[in-house]
Structure formats: C-alpha cells, structure tokens
N, C-alpha and C positions, 0 to 999 in steps of 0.2 A: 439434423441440426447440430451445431458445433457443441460438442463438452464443454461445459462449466467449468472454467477455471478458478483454480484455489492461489488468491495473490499470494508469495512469498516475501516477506518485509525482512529485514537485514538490519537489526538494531547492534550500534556500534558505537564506543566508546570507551573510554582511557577508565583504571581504576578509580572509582572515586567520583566518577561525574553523572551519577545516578541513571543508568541505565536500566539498572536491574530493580528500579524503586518503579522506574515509566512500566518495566514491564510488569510487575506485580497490579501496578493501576491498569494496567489493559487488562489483564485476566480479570482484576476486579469488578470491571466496571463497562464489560462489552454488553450489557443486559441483553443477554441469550446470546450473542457472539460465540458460536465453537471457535476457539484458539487453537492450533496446537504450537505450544512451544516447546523451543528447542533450544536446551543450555546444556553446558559444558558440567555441571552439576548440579543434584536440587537446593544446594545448601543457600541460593539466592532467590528462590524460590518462597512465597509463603505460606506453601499447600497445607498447615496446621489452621490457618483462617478460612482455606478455601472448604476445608472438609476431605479427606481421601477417601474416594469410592472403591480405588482398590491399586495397588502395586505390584506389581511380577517384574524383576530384571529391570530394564533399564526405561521404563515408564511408568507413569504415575498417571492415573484416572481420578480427577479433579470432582468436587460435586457439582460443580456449578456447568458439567459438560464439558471442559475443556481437558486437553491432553497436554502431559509435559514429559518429552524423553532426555534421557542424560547422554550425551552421546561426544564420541572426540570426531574427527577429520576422516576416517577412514570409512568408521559409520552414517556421514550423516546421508546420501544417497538411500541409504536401505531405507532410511527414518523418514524422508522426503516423501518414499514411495508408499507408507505404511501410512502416514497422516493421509495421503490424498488421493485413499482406495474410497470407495464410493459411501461405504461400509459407517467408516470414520465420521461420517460428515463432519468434517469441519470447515469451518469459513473460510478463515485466513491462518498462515504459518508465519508465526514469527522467531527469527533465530538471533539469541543472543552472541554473537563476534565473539565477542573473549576468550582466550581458551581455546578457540576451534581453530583459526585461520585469520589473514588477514581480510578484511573487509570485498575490497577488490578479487581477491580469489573466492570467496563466500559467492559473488557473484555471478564469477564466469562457472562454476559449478550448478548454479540457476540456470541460467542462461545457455549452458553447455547441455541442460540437459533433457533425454527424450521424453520424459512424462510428461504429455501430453494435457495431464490433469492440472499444473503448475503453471503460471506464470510469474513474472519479477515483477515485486509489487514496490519496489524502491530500499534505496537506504538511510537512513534514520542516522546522525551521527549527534550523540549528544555531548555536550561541551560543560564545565564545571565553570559560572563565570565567577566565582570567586577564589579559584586554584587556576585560572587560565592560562599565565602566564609563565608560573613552574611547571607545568605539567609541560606546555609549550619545550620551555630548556629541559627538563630529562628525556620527548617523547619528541624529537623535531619531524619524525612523519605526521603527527597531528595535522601537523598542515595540509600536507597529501591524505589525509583522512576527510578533511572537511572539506578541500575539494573539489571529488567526487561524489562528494555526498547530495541525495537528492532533495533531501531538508537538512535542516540544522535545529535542534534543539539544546539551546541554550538556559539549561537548568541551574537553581539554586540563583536566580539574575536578584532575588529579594535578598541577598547578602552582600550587595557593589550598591555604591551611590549613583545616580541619576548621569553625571559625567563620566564617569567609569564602566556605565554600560553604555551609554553613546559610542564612547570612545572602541570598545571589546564590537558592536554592530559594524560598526566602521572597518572595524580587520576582516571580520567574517566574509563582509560582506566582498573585501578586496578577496577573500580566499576562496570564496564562494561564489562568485558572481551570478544574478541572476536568483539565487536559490534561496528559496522563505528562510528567515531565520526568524521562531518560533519562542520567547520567553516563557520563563516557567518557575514555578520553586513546586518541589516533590515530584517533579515527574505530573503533574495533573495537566494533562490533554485531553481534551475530548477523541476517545478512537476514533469519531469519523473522519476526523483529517487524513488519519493511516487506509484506514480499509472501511467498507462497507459494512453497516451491522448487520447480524443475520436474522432470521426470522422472528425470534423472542423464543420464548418455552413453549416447548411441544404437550399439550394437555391430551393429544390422542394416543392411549396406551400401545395402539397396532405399530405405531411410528414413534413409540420411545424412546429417550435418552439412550445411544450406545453406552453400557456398561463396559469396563476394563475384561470382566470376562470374555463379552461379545468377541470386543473387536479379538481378545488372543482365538477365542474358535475360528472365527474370519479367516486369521492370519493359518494356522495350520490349516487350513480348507485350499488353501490357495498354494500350500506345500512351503511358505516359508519357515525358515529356519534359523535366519538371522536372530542373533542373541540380541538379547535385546539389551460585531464593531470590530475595527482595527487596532486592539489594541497594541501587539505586538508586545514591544516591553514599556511603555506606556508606564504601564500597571505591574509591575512585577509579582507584588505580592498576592498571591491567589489565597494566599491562607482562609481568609475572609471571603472569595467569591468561588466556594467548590459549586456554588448551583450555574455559577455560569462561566463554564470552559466555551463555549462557544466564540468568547470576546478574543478567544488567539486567532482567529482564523476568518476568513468570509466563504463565501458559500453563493455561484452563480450561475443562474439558468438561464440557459438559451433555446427556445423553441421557432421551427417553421416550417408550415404548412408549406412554402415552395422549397423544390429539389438545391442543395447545394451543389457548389462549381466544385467539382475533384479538384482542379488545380489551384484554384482561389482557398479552398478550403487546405489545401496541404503548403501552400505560403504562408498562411497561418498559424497549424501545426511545429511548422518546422520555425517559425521565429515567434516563439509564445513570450510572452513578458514576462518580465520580472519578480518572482512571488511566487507563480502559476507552479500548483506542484503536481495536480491530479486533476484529469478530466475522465469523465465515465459519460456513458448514456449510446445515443445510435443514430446515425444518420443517413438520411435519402437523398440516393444520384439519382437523377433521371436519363440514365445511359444504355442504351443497350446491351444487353447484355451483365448488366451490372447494375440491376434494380433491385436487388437484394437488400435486406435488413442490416447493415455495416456497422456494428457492434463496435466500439472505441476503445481502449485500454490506454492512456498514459500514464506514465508517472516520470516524472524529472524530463530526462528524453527519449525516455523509452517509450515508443509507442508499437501498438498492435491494433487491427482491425481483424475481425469473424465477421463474415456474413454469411450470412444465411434466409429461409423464406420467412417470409411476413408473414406472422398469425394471419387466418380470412378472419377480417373482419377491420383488423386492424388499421385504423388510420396510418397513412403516409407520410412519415414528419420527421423531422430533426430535431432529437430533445436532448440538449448537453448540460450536465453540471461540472461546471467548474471550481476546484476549491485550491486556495492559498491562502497569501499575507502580503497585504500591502497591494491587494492587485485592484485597478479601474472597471470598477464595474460597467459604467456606462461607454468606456473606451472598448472594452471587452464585447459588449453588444452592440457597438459601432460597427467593431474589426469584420464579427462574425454574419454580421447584416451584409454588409458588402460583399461576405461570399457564397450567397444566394447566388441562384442563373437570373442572367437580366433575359436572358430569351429562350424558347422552347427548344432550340435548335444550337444555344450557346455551348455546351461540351459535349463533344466525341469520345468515342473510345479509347484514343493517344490521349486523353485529359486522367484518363482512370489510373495510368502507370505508378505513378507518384502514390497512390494508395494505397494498388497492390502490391508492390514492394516491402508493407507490411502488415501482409496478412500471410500468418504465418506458416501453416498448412495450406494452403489453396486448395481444395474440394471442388468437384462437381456438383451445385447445388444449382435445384431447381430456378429459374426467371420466371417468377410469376407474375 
C-alpha cells in the first residue's frame, strides 16, 4: 500500500501582510494537527504561548506536538527530511518564504524532490489589503507572486472600505485567475481549507507525543548528523465571528456507487472552476486492469493519484470532497455526475492514460 504522504504548504508574503500572524493561528489552532514548521527564524514564532517542550540547535519541540526548525536555503532539505521520518509524525509542513528563497524556487525544491514521504501541498500567498498598493510599487514581483499562487489570502481586508475591497478582488483576481481569493483580519482561517486535520490527542501512553528528546535519539539512530456560507469578503471583520471561520470557504462532497469514466473524469480535473483550490478523497474505474483504490491529491493544479488495494470488505465508490470560495455546488455535482460510465463496457484501458500520467510512482499492485 502507498506511504502516506505529509502535504508541504508554502506560505508566502511581503513584510508586513501578516503571514507569520496566519501561521502562529495554524499552530494554534490545528486541535491535534502535528505541524512542522519551518522559518527562517523563531523570533516570528509564539513558542512562549505555545509552551516549549524542549530546544537543542536549530529546533524547537512545541507542547502542543508540533515542530518548528530555524533553518536558511542550504538546510531546508535535511529539515524536509527530518519532519517526515515516520518518527516525527507529523501531519502537514508548513514553510514560512521569507528569508529562505523565492516562493517559485521553495517549490521546485518540493517538487524536485525524492522523499517519497512528501507531497506539494500548495502556496498560500498572503496579501496586506490596506498596504496593497505600496507594497505593490517597492515589491513589483508581488504580482508574479500572486500569480502562481494557489490561493490568495487577503488579510487585514477589515481596514479598506467595502469599495476599496471590491476594487483590490478585482486586481487579484486579474492577477490570479481562477484562484480563491480568501478575506481575513488576523490571519483567522480555518486550517481545514490548507490541510487535513490530524487525528486529535493521543491519550494511549504506548503511542505518545514524540518528545524533542525522542525525535534527536531517532535522528542519531539513523546516523544523522545534520546540525541542526460564502462569504468571502463579504464580511470582513472576523473580530466578532472567531467561532465561525468556516464562513471563508465551502466545503463539497461527491459520492457514487457507479465506476467513474477516466477520461470524463480527467476533463474535469483538468478544467476545474473557478474557487476550486483542493480536492481529496478516492475514486473507482471499472477498468481492467485498473480497479484499484485511486487515491486523489490536488491542490491549485497540481494533481496526483495512489492507487492501491481496496480494504476487503470495503465498498466500491467514489467519495470526493471538494473545497474553495465562491465555487457552484450544485454545478459541481452536475459536472461530476456526468462523469459516471453511462455503460458497463464504456471505458477501456487507452481511457486510464490521462490518470496514470499522474500517479506518481506507479507500483505493481495487486487487481483485486
């Protein structure tokens, strides 16, 4: 069965437009989510609230379970590889830009690279919308930042008037096309938009919290050496509604008991709407040869497929959740009904191409 991959998210933004306030709210507030992050320094860091479990060199052991290394450009590979040994367990890796590289090179370093344990979990590019337009004239790759960026978070939006954030949606979105753009003041998201939560707190002693000690024994065992609703902006001000982050984002599921069309389903894939930032879940071909559990990863356009056997026991189906801003729900479960098989005999094995394409190991695994 395929390893578990630990998504890599790539948070990135200009001094000043509260990047490192979002990430402070993700550590805070992943309830049980192992984090590890990775910044250019702790001093953006609020490890004095989170409690330190312990420090050696160039990591910090958080109490709340998660990991935070200090690390520049030459280190962060070693660091990449040290969060997503099995050891670690951690959920997701988020790296603070700043300081390390540009954004675009952050990711062909993901993407370039063989850890098998890792995948690209997107880029996050947060925007200041009441410093916009200076930041804009001192920083004119801003633009080429936002982009490629796979969402947009548009933070501090509860400091512009109602015209003036229309107006700021409207550029984004020329500069952005297609890609959620996300309001905010303080950084307050719900993590699920980014990454999947993890299991909650571990209350069985055998399977405890890795402590900072652990993982450094770990690490010498292994002979390393390395030092170490929609509302969009709507509503801008969240001050008032921290119980409900959920209003930035929707959230949409698709299930079916019959086989989807490989190739209907990857016309799909490849022209998704407008909003659409993340799909997860698994889907069933009825193809020869290719009746395997086909496990989905996207985010922005990166997509990946794992397949592998189907628990016995397990029912045969298509379950996808979809999440953005501003996206058609019932357009969405229109698109995705259509790309059921209309007949038992409708896709071949030249229909699979277009899937396997992106999977990204291909393995010998069992047709059961």
């Amino acid at each position: 069965m395929a390893t578990q991959q630990i998504p890599v998210v790539v948070l990135a933004g200009f001094l000043g437009s509260g990047k490192t306030t979002l990430l402070n709210h993700l550590l805070g507030t992943g309830d049980g989510t192992r984090i590890g992050a990775i910044v250019n320094d702790f001093g953006s860091i609020e490890i004095d609230a989170m409690t330190v479990a312990g420090q050696v060199d160039s990591m910090v052991s958080l109490g709340n379970g998660c990991l935070c290394c200090a690390v520049d450009t030459s280190e962060l590979d070693t660091y990449l590889e040290r969060l997503a040994r099995s050891a670690a367990r951690i959920d997701v890796i988020v790296i603070e830009a700043s300081g390390l590289a540009e954004p675009q090179e952050l990711i062909r370093m993901i993407l370039a690279s063989d850890n098998d344990r890792i995948v690209y979990g997107g880029l996050i590019e947060v925007v200041d919308a009441a410093e916009f337009e200076d930041t804009r004239a001192r920083h004119p790759e801003l633009d080429r930042h936002v982009g490629i960026a796979d969402i947009v978070v548009l933070n501090k939006a509860d400091r512009i008037g109602d015209a003036a954030r229309q107006h700021l949606m409207d550029t984004l979105a020329d500069l952005a096309p297609g890609r959620p753009v996300i309001c905010t003041a303080y950084g307050r998201i719900d993590p699920e938009l980014f990454f999947d939560r993890g299991p909650g707190e571990d209350h069985d002693a055998a399977v405890r919290q890795l402590s900072f000690e652990d993982l450094l024994r770990e690490t010498a065992a292994n002979g390393d050496t390395a030092h170490g609703s929609d509302d969009r902006c709507d509503h801008a001000d969240h001050t008032h509604h921290a119980g409900h982050l959920h209003a930035a984002y929707q959230s949409v599921e698709f299930t079916s008991s019959e086989p989807m069309h490989p190739r209907r389903l990857m016309e799909f894939l490849d022209s998704r709407p407008a909003g659409l930032y993340r799909i997860k879940g698994f889907v069933h071909f009825d193809v020869p040869e290719n009746r395997q559990k086909f496990t989905v990863h996207a985010v922005g356009d990166f997509l990946r497929f794992y397949p592998a056997p189907w628990p016995k026991g397990e029912e045969r189906c298509t379950q996808l959740v979809m999440i953005g801003s501003g996206i058609d729900a019932p357009a969405l479960h229109k698109e995705l009904g259509n790309c059921r098989e209309s007949a038992p005999s409708d896709a071949d094995q030249n229909s699979m191409w277009g899937v396997l394409r992106y999977v990204a190991a291909r393995e010998d695994i069992e047709d059961e």
